[in-house]
N, C-alpha and C positions, 0 to 999 in steps of 0.2 A: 691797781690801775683800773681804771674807769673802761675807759676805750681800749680797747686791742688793735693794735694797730699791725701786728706782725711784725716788726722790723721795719718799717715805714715811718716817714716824720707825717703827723696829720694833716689832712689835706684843710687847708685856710676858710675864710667864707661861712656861706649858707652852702649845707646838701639837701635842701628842698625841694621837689621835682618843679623841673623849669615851668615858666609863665605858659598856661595854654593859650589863654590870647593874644601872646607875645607869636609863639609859634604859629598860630593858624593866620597871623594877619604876616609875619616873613612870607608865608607858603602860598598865600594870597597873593600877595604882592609879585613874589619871586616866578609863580604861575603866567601870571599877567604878564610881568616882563618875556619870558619867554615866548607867549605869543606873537607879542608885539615884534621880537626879533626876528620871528620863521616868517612872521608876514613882509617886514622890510628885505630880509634878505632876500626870499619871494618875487619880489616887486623891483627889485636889481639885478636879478637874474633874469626876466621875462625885460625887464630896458634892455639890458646888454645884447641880450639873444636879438630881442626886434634890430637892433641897432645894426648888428651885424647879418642879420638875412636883408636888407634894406642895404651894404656897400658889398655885399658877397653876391646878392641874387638878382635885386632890384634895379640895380643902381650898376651894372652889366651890360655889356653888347656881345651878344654870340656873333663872333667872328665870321662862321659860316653865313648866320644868317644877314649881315650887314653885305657878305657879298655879293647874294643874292637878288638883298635889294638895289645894291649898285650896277650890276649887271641888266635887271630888270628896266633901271632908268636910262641907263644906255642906252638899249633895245626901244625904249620909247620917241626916245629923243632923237633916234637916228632917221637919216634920210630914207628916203619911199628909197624900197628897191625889189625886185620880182624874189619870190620866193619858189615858185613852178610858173615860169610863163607860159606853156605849153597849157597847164590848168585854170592859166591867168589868175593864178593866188600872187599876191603884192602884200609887203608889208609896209603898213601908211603909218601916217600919225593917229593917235587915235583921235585927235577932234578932227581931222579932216577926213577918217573913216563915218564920224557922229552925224559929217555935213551930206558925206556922198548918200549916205543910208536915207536923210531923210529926203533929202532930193528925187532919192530913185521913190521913196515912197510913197512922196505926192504926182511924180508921173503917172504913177501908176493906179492912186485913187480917182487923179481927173481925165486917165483914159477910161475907165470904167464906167456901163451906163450908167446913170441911177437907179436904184430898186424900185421896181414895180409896185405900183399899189392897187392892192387890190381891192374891187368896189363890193365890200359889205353892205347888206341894208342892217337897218338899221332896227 
């Protein structure tokens, strides 16, 4: 007997050590492919996540604070009424608080003299 096989039927084929450019172009290839998959799945993972901070955080109304502001618009929109009259504090609208302020402040610019000039020579 040529081959010894131990008790074995011989195995078929070539037993030539496999193609190295067969191999290193699989391992090329099969490399590449697995990049290309941690970067999609990557890029599906960062959509989803935005997607969901965007109807989770974004896209939200804090309760508290919507009442806040509806309380706020109340309070503006409500009629003049004394808050200390005794201090004569009043809570107004605030444009016809805008109109009293500037009112009182042009009385008050055209009670005032004008400023004196003084004669420098020259």
């Amino acid at each position: 007997m040529a081959h010894d096989t131990h008790g074995h039927a011989p195995l078929g084929g070539d037993m030539d050590d496999p193609d190295p450019g067969a191999v290193a172009y699989i391992g090329v290839v099969g490399s590449l492919v697995t990049i290309a998959l941690i970067f999609a799945v990557a890029a599906m993972y960062h959509a989803v996540d935005n997607a969901e901070f965007e109807r989770k955080v974004l896209n939200t109304t804090n309760s508290e604070l919507a009442a806040l502001q509806n309380q706020q618009r109340a309070s503006l929109a409500a009629p003049a009424r004394w808050v200390d009259q005794q201090r004569g504090v009043a809570q107004i609208d605030i444009g016809r608080a805008t109109e009293l302020t500037i009112r009182d402040l042009n009385a008050k610019k055209a009670a005032e003299p004008p400023p004196a000039t003084a004669n420098v020579p020259r």
